[in-house]
ChimeraX commands (.cxc) that place a marker at each C-alpha (Angstrom):
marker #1 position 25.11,75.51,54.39 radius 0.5
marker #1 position 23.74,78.67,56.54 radius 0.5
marker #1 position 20.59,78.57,55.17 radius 0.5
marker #1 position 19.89,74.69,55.65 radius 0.5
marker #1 position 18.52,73.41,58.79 radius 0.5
marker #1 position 20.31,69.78,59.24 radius 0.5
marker #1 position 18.31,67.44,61.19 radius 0.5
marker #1 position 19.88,64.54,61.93 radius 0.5
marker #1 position 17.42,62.58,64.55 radius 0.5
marker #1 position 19.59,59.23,64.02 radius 0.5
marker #1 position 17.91,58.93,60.34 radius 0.5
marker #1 position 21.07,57.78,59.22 radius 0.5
marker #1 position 21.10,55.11,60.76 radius 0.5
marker #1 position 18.06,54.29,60.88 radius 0.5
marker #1 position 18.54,53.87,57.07 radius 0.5
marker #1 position 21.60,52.09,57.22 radius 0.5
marker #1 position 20.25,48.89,59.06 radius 0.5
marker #1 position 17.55,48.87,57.28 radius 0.5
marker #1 position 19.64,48.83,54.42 radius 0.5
marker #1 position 17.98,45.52,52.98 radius 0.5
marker #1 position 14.66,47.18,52.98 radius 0.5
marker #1 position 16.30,49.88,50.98 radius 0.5
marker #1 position 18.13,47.77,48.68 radius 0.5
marker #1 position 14.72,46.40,46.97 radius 0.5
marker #1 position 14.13,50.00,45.23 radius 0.5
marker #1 position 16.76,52.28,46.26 radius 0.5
marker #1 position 20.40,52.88,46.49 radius 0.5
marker #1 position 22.89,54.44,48.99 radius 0.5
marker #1 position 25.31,56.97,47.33 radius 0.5
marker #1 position 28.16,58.42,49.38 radius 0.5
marker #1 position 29.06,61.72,48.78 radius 0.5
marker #1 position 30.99,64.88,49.79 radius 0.5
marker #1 position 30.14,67.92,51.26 radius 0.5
marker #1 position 32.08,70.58,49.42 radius 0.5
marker #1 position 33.88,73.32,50.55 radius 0.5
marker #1 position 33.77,76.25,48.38 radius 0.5
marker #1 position 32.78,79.36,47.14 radius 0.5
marker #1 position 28.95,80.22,46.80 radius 0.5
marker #1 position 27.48,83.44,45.12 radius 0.5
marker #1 position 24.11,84.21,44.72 radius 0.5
marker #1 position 22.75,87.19,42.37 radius 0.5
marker #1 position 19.39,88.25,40.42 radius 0.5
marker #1 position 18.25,90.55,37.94 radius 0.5
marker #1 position 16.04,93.43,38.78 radius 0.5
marker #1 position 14.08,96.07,36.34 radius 0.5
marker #1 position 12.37,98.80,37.85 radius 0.5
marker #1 position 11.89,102.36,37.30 radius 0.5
marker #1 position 13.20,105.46,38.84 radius 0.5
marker #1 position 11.41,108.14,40.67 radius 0.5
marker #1 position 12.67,111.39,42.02 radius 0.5
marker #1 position 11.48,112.03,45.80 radius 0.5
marker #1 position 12.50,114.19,49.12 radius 0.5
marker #1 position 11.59,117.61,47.32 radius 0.5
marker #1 position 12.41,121.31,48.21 radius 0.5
marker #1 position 11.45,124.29,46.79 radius 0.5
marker #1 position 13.37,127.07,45.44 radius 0.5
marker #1 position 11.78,130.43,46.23 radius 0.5
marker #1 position 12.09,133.78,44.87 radius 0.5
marker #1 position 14.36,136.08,47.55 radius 0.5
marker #1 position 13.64,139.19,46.35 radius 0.5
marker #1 position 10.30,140.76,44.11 radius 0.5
marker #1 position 11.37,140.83,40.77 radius 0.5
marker #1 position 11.95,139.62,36.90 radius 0.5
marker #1 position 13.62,136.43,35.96 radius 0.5
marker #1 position 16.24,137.10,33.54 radius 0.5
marker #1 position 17.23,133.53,33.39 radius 0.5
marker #1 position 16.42,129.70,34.07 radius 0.5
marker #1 position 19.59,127.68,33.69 radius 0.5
marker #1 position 18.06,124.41,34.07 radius 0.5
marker #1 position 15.20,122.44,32.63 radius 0.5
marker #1 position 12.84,120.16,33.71 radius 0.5
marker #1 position 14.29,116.49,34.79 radius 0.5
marker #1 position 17.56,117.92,34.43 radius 0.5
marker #1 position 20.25,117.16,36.82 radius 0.5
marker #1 position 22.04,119.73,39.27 radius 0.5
marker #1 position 24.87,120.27,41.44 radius 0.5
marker #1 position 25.23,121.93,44.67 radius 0.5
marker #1 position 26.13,125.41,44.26 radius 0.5
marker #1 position 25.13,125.63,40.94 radius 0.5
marker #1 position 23.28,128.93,39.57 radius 0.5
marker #1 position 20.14,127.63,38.03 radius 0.5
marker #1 position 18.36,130.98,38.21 radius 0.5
marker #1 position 19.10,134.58,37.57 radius 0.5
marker #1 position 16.92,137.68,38.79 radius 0.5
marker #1 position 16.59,140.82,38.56 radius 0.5
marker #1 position 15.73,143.68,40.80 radius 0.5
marker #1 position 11.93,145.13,40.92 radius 0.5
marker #1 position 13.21,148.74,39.31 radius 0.5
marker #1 position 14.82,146.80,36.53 radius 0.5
marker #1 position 12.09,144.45,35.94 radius 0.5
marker #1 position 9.89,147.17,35.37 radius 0.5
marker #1 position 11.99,149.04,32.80 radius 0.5
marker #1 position 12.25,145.96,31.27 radius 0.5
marker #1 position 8.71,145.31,30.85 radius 0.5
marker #1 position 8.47,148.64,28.80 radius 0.5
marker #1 position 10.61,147.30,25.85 radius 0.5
marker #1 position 8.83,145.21,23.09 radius 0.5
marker #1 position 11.24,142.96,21.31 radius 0.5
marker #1 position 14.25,140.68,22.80 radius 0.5
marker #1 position 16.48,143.10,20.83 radius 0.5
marker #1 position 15.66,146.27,22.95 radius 0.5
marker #1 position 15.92,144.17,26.19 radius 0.5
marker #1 position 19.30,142.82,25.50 radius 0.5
marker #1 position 20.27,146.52,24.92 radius 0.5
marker #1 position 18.92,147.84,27.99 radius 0.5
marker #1 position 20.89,145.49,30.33 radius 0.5
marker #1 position 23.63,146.37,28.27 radius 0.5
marker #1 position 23.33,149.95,28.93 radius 0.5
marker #1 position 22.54,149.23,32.79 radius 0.5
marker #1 position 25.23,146.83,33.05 radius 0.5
marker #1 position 26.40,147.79,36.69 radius 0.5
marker #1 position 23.59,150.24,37.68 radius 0.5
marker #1 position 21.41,147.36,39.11 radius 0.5
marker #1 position 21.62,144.28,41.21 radius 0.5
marker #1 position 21.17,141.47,40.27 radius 0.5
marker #1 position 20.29,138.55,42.14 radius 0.5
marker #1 position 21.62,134.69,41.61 radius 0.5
marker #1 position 19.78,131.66,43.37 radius 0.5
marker #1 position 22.05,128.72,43.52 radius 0.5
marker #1 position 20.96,124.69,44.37 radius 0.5
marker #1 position 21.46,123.55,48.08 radius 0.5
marker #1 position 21.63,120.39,47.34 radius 0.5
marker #1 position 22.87,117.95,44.51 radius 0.5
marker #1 position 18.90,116.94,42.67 radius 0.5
marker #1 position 16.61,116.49,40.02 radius 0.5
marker #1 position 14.43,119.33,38.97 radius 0.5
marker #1 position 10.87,117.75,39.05 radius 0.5
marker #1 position 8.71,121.11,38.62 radius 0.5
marker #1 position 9.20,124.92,36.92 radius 0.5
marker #1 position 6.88,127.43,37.77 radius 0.5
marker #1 position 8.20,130.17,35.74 radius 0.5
marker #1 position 9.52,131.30,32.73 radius 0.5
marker #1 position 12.47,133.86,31.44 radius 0.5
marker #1 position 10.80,137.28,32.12 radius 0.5
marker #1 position 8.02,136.37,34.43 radius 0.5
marker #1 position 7.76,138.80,37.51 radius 0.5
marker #1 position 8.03,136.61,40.77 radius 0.5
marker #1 position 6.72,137.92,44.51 radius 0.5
marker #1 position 9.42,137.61,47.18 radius 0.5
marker #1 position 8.90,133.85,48.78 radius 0.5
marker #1 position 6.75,132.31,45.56 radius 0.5
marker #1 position 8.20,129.03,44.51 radius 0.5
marker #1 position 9.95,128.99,41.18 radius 0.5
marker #1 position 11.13,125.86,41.09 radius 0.5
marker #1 position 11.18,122.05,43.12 radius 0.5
marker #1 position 14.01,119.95,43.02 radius 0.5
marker #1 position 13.85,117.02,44.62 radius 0.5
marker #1 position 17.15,115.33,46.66 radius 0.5
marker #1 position 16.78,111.74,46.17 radius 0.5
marker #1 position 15.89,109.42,43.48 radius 0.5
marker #1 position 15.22,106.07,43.80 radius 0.5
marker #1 position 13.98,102.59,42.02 radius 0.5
marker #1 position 10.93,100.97,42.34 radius 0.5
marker #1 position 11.70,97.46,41.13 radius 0.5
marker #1 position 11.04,93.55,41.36 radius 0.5
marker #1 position 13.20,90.36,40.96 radius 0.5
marker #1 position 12.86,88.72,37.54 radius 0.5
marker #1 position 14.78,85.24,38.74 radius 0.5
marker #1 position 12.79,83.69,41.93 radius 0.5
marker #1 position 14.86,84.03,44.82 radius 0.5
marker #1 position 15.04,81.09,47.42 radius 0.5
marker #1 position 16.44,83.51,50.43 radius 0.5
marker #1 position 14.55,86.79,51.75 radius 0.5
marker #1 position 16.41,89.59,50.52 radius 0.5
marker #1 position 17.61,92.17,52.93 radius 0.5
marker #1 position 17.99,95.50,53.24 radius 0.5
marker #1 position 21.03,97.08,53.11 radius 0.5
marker #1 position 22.12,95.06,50.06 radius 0.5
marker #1 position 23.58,96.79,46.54 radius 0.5
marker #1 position 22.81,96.79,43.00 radius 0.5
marker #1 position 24.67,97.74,40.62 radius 0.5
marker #1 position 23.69,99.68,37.53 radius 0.5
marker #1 position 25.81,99.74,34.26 radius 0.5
marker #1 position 24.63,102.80,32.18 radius 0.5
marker #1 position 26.02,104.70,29.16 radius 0.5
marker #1 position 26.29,107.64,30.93 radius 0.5
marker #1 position 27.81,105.80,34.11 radius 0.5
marker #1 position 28.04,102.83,36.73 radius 0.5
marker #1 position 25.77,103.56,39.84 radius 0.5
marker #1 position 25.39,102.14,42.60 radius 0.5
marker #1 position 21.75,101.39,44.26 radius 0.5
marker #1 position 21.29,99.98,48.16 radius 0.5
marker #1 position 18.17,98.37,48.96 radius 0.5
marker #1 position 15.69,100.55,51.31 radius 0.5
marker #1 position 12.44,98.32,51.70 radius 0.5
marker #1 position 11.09,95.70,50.34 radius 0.5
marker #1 position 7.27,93.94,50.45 radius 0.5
marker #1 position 6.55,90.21,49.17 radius 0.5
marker #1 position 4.74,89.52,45.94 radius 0.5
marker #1 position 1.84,87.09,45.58 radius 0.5
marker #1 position 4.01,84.75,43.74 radius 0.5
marker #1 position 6.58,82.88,46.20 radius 0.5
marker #1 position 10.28,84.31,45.65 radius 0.5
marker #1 position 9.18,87.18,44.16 radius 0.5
marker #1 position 9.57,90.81,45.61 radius 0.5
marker #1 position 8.43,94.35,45.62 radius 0.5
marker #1 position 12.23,96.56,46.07 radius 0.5
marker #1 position 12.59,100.01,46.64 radius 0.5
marker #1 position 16.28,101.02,45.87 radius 0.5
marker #1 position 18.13,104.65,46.60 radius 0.5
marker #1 position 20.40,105.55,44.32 radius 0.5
marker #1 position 23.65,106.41,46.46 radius 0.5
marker #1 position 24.19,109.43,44.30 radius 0.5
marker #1 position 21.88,111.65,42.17 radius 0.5
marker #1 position 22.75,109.90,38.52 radius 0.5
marker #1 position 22.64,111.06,34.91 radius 0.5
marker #1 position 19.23,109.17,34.09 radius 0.5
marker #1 position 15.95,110.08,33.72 radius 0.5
marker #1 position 13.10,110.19,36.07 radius 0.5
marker #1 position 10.40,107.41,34.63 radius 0.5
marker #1 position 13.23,106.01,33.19 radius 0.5
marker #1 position 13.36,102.30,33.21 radius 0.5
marker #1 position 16.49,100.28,34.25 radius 0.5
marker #1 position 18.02,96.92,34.70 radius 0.5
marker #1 position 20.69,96.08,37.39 radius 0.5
marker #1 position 22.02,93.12,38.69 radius 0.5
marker #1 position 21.77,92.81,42.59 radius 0.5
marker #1 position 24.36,90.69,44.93 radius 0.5
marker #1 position 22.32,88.63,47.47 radius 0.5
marker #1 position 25.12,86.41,49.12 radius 0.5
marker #1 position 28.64,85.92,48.28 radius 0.5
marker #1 position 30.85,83.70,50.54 radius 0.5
marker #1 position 34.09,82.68,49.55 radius 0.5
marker #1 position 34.48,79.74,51.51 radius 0.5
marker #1 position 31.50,77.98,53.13 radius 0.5
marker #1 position 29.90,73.81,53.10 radius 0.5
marker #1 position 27.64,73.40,50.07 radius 0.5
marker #1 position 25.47,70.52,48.73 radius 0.5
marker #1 position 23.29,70.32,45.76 radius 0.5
marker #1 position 19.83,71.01,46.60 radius 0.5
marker #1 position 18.58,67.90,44.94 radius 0.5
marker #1 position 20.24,66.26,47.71 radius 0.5
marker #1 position 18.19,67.55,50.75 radius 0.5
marker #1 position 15.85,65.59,51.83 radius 0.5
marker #1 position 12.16,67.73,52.82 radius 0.5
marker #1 position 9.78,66.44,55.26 radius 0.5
marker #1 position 7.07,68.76,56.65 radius 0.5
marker #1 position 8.85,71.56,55.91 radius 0.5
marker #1 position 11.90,70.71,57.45 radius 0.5
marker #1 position 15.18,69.70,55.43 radius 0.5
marker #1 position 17.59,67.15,56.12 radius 0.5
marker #1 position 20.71,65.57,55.08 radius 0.5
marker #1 position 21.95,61.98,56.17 radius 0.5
marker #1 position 25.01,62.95,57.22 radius 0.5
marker #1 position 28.34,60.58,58.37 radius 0.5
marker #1 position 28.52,60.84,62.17 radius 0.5
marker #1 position 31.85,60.41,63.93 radius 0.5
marker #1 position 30.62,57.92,67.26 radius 0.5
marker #1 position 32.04,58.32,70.37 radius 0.5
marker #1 position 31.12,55.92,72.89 radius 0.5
marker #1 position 28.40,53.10,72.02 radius 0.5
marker #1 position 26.45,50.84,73.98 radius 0.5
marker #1 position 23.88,48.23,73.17 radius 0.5
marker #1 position 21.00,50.55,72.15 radius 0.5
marker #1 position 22.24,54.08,71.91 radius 0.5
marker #1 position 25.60,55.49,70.50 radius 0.5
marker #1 position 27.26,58.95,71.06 radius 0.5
marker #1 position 27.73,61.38,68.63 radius 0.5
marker #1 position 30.85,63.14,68.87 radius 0.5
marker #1 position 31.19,65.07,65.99 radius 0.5
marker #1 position 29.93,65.10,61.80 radius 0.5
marker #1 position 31.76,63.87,59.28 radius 0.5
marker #1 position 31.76,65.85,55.70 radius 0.5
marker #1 position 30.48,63.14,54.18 radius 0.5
marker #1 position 26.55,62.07,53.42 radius 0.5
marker #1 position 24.40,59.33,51.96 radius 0.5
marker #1 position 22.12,59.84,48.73 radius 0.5
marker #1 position 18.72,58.27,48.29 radius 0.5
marker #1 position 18.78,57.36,44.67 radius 0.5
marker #1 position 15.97,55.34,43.15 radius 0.5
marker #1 position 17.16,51.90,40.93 radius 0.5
marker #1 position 16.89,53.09,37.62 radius 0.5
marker #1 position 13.28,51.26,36.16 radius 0.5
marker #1 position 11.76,51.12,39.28 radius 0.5
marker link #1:1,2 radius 0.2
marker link #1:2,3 radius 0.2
marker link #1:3,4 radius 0.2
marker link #1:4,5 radius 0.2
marker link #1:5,6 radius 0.2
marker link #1:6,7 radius 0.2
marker link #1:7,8 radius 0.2
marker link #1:8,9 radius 0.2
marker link #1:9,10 radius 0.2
marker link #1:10,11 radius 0.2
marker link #1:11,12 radius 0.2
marker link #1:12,13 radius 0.2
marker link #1:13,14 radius 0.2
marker link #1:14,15 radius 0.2
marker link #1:15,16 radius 0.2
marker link #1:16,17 radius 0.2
marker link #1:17,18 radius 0.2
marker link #1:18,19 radius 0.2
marker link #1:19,20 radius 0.2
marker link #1:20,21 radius 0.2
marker link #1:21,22 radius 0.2
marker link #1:22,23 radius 0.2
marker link #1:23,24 radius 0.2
marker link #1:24,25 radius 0.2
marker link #1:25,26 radius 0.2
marker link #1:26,27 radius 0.2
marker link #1:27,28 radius 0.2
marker link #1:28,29 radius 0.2
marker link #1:29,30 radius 0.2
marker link #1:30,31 radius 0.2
marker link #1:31,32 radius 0.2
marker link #1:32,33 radius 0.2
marker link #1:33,34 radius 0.2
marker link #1:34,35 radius 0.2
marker link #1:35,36 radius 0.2
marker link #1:36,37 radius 0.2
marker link #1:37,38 radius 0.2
marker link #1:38,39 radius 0.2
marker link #1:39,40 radius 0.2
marker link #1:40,41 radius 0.2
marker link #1:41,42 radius 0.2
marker link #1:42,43 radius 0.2
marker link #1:43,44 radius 0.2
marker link #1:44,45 radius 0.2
marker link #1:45,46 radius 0.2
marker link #1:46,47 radius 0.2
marker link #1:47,48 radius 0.2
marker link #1:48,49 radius 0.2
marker link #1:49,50 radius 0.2
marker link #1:50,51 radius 0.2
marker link #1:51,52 radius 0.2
marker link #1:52,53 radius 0.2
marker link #1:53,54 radius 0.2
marker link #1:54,55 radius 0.2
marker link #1:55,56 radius 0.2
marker link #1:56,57 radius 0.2
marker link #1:57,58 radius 0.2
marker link #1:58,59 radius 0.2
marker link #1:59,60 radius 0.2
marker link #1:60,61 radius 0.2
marker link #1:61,62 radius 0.2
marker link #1:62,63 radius 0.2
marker link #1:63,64 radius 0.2
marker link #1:64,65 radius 0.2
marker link #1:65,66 radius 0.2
marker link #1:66,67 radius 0.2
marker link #1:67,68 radius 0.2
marker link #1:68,69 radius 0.2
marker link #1:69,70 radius 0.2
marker link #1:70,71 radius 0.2
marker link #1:71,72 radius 0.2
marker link #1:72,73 radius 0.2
marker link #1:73,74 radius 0.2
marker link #1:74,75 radius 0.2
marker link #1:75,76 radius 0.2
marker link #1:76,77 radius 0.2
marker link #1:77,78 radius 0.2
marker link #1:78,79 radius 0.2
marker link #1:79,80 radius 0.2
marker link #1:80,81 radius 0.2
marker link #1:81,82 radius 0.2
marker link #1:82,83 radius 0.2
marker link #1:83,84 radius 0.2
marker link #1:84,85 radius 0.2
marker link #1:85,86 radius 0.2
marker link #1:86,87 radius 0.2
marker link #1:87,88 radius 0.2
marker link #1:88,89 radius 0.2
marker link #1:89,90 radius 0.2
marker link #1:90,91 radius 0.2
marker link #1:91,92 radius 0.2
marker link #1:92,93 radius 0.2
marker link #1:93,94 radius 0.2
marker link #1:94,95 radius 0.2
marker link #1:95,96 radius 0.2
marker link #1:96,97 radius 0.2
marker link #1:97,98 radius 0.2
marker link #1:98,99 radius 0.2
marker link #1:99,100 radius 0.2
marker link #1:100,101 radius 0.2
marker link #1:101,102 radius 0.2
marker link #1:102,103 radius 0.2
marker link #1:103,104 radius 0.2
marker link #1:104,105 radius 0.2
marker link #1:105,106 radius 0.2
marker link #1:106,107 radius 0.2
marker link #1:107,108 radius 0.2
marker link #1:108,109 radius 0.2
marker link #1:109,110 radius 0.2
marker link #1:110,111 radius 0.2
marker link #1:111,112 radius 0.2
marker link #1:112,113 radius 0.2
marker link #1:113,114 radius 0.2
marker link #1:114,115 radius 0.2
marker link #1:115,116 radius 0.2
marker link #1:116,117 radius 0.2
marker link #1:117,118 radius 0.2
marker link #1:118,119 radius 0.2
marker link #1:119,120 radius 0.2
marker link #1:120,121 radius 0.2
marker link #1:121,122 radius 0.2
marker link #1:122,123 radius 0.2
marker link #1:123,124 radius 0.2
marker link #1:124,125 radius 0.2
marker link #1:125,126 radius 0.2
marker link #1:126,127 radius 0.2
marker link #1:127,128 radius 0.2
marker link #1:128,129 radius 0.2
marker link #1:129,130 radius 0.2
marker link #1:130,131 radius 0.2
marker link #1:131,132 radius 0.2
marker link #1:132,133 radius 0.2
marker link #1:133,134 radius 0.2
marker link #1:134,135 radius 0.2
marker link #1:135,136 radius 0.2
marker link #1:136,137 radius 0.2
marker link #1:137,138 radius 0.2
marker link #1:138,139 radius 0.2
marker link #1:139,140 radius 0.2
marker link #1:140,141 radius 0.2
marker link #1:141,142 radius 0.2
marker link #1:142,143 radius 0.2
marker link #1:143,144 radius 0.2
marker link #1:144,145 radius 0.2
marker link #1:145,146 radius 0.2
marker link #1:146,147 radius 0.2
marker link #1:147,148 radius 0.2
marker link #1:148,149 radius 0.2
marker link #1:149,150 radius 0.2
marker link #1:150,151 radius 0.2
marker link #1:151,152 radius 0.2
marker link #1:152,153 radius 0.2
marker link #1:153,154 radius 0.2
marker link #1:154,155 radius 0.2
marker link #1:155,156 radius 0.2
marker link #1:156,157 radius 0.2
marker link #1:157,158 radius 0.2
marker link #1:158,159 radius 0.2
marker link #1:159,160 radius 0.2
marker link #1:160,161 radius 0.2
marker link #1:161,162 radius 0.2
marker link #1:162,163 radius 0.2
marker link #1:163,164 radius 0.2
marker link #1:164,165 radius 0.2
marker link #1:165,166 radius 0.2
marker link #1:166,167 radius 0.2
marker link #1:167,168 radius 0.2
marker link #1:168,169 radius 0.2
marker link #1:169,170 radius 0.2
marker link #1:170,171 radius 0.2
marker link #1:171,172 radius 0.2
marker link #1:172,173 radius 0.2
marker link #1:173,174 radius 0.2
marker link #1:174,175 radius 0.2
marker link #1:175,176 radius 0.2
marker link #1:176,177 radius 0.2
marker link #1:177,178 radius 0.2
marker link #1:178,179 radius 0.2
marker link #1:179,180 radius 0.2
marker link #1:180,181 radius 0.2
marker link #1:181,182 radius 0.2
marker link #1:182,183 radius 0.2
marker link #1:183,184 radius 0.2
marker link #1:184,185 radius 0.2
marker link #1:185,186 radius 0.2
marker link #1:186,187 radius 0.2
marker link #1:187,188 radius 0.2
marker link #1:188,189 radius 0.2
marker link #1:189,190 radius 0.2
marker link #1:190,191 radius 0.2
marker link #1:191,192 radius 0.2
marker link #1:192,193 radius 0.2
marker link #1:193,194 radius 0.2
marker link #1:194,195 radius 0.2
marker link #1:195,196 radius 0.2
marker link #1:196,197 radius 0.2
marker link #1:197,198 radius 0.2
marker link #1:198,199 radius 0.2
marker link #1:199,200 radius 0.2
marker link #1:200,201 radius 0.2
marker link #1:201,202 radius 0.2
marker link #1:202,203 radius 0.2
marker link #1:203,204 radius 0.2
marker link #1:204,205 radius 0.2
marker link #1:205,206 radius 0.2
marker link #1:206,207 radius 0.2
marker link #1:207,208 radius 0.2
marker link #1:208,209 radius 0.2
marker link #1:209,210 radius 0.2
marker link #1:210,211 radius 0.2
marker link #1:211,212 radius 0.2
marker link #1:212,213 radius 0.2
marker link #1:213,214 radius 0.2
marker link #1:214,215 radius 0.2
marker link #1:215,216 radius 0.2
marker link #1:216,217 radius 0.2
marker link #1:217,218 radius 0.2
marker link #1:218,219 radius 0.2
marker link #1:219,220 radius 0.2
marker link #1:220,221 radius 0.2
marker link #1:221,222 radius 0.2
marker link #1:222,223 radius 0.2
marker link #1:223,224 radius 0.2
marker link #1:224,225 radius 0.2
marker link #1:225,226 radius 0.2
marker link #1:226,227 radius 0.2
marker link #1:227,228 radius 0.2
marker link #1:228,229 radius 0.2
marker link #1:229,230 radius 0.2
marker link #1:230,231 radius 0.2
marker link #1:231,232 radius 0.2
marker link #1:232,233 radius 0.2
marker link #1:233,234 radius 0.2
marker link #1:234,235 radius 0.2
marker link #1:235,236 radius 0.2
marker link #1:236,237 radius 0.2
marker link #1:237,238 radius 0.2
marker link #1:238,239 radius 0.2
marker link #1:239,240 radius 0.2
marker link #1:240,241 radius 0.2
marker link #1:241,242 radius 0.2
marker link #1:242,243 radius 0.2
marker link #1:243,244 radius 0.2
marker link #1:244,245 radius 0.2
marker link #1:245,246 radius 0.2
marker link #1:246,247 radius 0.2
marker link #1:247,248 radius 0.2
marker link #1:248,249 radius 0.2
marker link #1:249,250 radius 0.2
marker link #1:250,251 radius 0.2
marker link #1:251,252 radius 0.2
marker link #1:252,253 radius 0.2
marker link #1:253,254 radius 0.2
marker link #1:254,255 radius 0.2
marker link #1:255,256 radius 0.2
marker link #1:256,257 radius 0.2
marker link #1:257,258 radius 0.2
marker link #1:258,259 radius 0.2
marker link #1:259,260 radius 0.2
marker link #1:260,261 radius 0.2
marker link #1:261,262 radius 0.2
marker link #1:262,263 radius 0.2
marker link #1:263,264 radius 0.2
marker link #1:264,265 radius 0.2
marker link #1:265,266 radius 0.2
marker link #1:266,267 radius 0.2
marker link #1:267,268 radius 0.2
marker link #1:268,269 radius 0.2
marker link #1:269,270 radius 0.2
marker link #1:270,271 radius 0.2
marker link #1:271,272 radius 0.2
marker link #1:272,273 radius 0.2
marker link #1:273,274 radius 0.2
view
């Protein structure tokens, strides 16, 4: 019951010797505080969007002979995604006129010239291409972005009745994989329980950016904790209560000690036609 706020302020008995008062159009229920497992989850949709970019920039001046990547796609670290070409061989290469003569010239020069391969620092997305096979690129011109992180912009479509926090996972099932997502930030909606989550995916996935998702997110999970039904909580000016058994110590004509709680509590139930 961490997240209810027992105030006892002798209602209890209060209640119970004015029991006769009660008895005209309510009832007393005992119950039991249960001991027990508690989980509490919600569904989130959202929609991912790559962030934390870099550029990839031309070393050397020269040709690109070839892009090995596309746009949204996916990369490793270490992986080639681009191939270039020296300035002397980028300029005999821009005197040939069909793809058949240029595939014969590197052929021929196989060896003679350098050529130069830019690799990914970084596990990413591509998010923007600036050139295309056999473009001439300046030394230190950007041919590429890729950005590091992608994340999930998302909301809560069951009202929650705790504030989330951050720190906390969802889980993504996918048919291209299982990911995992940890909550970043989050803002309040204008409808109460609702919120505004911005997840980071704890590895660059195999899903589109603008793609849009479901996941299920784990709020609390306790496996053994003291649980009532919310139904029986009483709410008065914003506080909640519970008329709980009390375990009296020592007791004197107008005031009794409390020495510890029982685990059980009285109900307020209304006399059914009243």
């Amino acid at each position: 019951m961490s997240q209810i706020i027992l105030k006892f302020l002798f209602l209890s008995i209060y209640l119970l010797s004015n029991e006769q008062k009660l008895s005209k159009d309510f009832i007393l229920e005992e119950k039991k505080i249960q001991n027990r497992e508690i989980t509490i989850e919600t569904n989130i949709t959202g929609v991912t969007q790559a962030y934390d970019q870099y550029d990839i920039k031309a070393p050397i001046d020269g040709e690109i002979i070839s892009l090995n990547c596309e746009l949204l796609d996916v990369v490793k670290k270490s992986q080639n995604i681009v191939k270039m070409a020296s300035g002397d061989l980028g300029a005999l290469l821009k005197t040939v006129k069909t793809e058949k003569e240029k595939k014969e010239i590197l052929k021929r020069w196989d060896g003679m010239f350098r050529y130069t391969y830019i690799s990914s620092p970084y596990d990413g997305i591509v998010t923007k291409i600036n050139y295309k096979n056999g473009q001439f690129v300046n030394r230190g011109e950007t041919i590429l972005t890729i950005s590091k992180k992608m994340r999930v912009i998302a909301k809560n479509t069951d009202k929650l009745y705790i504030t989330p926090q951050t720190g906390l996972n969802a889980i993504i099932n996918t048919l291209t994989g299982r990911y995992k997502l940890t909550l970043i930030s989050f803002t309040k909606e204008n409808t109460e329980g609702y919120y505004r989550m911005f997840f980071d995916f704890d590895e660059i996935p195999s899903i589109k950016v603008g793609e849009k998702i479901s996941a299920k997110m784990l709020l609390v999970k306790k496996t053994s904790t003291r649980v009532v039904p919310n139904e029986d909580i009483i709410e008065q000016n914003g506080k909640k209560y519970l008329l709980i058994e009390i375990l009296p110590g020592v007791i004197s004509e107008k005031e009794t000690e409390i020495e510890s709680f029982g685990f059980n509590y009285l109900k307020i139930k209304k006399k059914e036609g009243k």
